[in-house]
LUMGUDO-203116 format. One line per field, with one value per atom (N, C-alpha, C): residue in one letter; atom name; residue number from 1; y, z, x. Coordinates in steps of 0.001 Angstrom, whole numbers, plus 500000, padded with zeros to 6 digits. Layout:
residuo	A; ...
atomo	CA; ...
num	NUM; ...
Y	Y; ...
Z	Z; ...
X	X; ...
This chain:
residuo	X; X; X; X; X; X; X; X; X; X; X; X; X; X; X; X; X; X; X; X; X; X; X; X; X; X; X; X; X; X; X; X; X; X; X; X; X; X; X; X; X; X; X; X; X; X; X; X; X; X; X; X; X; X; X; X; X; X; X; X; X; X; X; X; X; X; X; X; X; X; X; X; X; X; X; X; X; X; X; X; X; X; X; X; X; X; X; X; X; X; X; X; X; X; X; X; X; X; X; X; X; X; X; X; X; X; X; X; X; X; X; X; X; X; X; X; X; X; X; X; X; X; X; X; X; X; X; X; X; X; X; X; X; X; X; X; X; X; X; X; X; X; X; X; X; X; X; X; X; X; X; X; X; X; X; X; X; X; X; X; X; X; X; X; X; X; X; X; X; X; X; X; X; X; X; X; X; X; X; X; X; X; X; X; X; X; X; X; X; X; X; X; X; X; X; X; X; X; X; X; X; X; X; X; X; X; X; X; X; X; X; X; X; X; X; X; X; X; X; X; X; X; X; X; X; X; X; X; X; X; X; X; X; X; X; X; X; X; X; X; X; X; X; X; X; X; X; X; X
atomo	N; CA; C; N; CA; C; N; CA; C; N; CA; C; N; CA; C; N; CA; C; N; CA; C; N; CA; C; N; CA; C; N; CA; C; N; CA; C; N; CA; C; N; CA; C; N; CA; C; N; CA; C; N; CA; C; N; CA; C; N; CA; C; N; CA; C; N; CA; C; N; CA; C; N; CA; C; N; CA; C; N; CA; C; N; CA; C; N; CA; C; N; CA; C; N; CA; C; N; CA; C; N; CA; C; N; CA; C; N; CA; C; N; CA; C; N; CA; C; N; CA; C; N; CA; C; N; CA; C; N; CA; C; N; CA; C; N; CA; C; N; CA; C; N; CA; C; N; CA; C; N; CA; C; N; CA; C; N; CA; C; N; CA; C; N; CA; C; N; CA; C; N; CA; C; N; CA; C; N; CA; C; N; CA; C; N; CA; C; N; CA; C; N; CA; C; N; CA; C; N; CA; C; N; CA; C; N; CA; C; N; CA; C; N; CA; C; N; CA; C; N; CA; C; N; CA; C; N; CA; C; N; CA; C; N; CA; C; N; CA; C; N; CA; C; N; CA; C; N; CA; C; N; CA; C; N; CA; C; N; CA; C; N; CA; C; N; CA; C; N; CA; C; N; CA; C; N; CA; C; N; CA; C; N; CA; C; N; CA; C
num	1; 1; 1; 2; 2; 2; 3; 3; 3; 4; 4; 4; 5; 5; 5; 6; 6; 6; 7; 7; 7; 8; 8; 8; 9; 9; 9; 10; 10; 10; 11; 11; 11; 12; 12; 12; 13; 13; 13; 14; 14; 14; 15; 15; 15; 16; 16; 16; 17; 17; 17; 18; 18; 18; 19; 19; 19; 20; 20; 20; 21; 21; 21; 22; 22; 22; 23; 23; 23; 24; 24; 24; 25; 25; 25; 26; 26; 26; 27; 27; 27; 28; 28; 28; 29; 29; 29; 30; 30; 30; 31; 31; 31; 32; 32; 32; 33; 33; 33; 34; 34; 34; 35; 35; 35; 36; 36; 36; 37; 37; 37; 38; 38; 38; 39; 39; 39; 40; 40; 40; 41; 41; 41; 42; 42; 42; 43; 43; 43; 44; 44; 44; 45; 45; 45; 46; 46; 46; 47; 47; 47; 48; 48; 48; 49; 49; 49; 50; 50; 50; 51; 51; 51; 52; 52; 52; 53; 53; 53; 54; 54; 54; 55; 55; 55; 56; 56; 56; 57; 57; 57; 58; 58; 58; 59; 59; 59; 60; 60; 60; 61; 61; 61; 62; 62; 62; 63; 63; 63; 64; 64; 64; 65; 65; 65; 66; 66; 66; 67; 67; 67; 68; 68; 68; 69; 69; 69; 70; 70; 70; 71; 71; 71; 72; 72; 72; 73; 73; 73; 74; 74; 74; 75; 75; 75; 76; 76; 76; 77; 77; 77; 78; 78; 78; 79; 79; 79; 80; 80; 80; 81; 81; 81; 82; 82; 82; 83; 83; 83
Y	495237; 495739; 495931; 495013; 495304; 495722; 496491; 497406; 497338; 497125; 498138; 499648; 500367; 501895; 501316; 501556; 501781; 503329; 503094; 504608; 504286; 505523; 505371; 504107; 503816; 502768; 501305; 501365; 500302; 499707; 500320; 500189; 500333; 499601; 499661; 501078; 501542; 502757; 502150; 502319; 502115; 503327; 503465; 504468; 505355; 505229; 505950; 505952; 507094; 507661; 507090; 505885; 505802; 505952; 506989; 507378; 506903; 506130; 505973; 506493; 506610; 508109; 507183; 507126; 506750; 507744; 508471; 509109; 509531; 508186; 508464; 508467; 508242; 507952; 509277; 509621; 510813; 510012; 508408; 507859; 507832; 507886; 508050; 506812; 505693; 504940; 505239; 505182; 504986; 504607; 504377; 502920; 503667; 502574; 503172; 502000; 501927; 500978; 500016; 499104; 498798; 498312; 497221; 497703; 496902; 495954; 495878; 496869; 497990; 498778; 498078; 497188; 497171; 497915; 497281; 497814; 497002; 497739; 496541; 497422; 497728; 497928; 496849; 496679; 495176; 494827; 496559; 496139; 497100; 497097; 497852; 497267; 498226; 498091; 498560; 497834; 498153; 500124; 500479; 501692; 503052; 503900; 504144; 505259; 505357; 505855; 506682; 507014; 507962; 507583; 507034; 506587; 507425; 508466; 508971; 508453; 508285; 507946; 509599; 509446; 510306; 509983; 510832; 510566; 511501; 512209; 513385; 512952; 514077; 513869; 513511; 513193; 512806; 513501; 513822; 514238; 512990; 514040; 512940; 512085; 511179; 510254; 510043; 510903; 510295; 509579; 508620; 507419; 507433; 507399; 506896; 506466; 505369; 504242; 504134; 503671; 503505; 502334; 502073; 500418; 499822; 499714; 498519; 497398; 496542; 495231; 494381; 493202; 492684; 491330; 490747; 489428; 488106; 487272; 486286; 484958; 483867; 482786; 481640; 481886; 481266; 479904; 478986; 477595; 477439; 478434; 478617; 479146; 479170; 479687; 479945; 481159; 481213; 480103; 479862; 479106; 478740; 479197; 479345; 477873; 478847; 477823; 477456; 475747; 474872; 475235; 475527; 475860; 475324
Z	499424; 499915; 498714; 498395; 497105; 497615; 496662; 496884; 495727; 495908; 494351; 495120; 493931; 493615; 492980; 494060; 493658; 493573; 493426; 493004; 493786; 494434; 495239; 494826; 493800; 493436; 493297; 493913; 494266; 492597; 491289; 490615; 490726; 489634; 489919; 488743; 489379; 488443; 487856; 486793; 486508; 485947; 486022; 485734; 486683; 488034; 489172; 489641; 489909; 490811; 492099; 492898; 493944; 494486; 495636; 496419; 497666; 498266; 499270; 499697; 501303; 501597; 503175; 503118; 504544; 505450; 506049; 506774; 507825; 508219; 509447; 508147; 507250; 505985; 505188; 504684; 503387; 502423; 502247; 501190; 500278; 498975; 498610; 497298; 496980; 495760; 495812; 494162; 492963; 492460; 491875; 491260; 490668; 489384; 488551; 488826; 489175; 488403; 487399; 487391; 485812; 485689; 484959; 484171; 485147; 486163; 487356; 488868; 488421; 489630; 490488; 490283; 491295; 491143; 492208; 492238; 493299; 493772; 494599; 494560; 496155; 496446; 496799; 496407; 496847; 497687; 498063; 499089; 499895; 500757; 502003; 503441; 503763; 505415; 506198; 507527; 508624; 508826; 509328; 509617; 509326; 509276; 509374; 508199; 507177; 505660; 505452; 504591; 503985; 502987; 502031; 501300; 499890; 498950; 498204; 496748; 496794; 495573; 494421; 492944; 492330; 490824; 490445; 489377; 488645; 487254; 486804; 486846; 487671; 487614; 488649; 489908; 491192; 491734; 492951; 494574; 494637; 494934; 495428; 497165; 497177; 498764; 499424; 500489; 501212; 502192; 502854; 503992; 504368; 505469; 506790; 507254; 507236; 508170; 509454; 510047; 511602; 511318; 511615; 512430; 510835; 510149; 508694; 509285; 509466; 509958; 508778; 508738; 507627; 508181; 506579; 507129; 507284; 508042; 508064; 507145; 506803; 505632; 506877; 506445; 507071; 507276; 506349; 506509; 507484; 508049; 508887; 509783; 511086; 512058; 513281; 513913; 514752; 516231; 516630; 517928; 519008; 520290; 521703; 521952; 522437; 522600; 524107; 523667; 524891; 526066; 527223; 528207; 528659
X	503506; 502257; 501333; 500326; 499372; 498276; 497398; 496028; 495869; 494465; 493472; 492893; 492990; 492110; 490816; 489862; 487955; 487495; 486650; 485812; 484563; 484065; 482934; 481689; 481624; 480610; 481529; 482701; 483153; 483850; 484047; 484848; 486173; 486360; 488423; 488652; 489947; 490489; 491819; 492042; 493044; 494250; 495363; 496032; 496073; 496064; 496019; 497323; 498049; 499139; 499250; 499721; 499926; 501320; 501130; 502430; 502325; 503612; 503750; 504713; 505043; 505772; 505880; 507067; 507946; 508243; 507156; 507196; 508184; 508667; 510055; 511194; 511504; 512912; 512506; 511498; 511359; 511683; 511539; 511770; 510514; 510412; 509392; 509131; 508016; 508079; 506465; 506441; 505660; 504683; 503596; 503601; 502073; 501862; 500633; 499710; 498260; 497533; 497547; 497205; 496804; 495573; 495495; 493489; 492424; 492940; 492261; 492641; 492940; 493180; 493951; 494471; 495888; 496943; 497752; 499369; 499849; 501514; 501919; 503427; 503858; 504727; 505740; 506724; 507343; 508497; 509159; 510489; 509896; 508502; 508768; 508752; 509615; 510348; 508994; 509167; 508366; 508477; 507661; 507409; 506176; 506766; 504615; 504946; 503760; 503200; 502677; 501971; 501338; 500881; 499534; 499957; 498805; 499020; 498296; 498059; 496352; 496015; 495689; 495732; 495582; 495048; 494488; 493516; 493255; 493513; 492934; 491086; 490742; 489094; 488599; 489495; 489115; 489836; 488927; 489890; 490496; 492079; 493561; 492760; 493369; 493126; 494461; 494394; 495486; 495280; 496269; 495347; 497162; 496748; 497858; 498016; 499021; 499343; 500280; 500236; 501023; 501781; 502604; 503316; 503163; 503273; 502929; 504278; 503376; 503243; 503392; 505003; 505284; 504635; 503638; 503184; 504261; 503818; 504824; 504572; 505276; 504357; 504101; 502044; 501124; 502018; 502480; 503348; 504458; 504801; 505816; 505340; 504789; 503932; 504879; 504423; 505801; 505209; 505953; 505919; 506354; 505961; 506585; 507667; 509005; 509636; 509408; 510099; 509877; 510783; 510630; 511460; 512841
């Protein structure tokens, strides 16, 4: 799951605290920015989040997700079988 951290004028932050939080598990991962404000969670399971940004100097952001929906690869398309 990758994201960038912006700042109200639509800059990237870098060095930002992102927590994500498996709400139904209490499992909890990590992850810092780097100097284009990304990040990138990379083994998560279907199920619904929490997910907090943090910053010395900013109000923390928390945002909540429902259902996180794993994408499938566009090249492989699913398709109704034939009867």
């Amino acid at each position: 799951m990758p994201g960038t951290v912006r700042d109200t004028s639509g800059g990237v932050l870098p060095g930002v605290t992102v927590t994500l939080l498996n709400t139904d598990t209490g499992i909890v991962l990590t992850r810092t920015t780097d100097d284009r404000g990304a990040y990138e969670f990379v083994t998560v399971r279907v199920g619904n989040y929490s997910v907090k940004a943090e910053l010395p100097g900013f109000t923390p952001r928390d945002v909540d997700r429902d259902a996180v929906v794993l994408p499938t690869d566009p090249s492989r398309p699913f398709r109704e079988r034939a009867p």
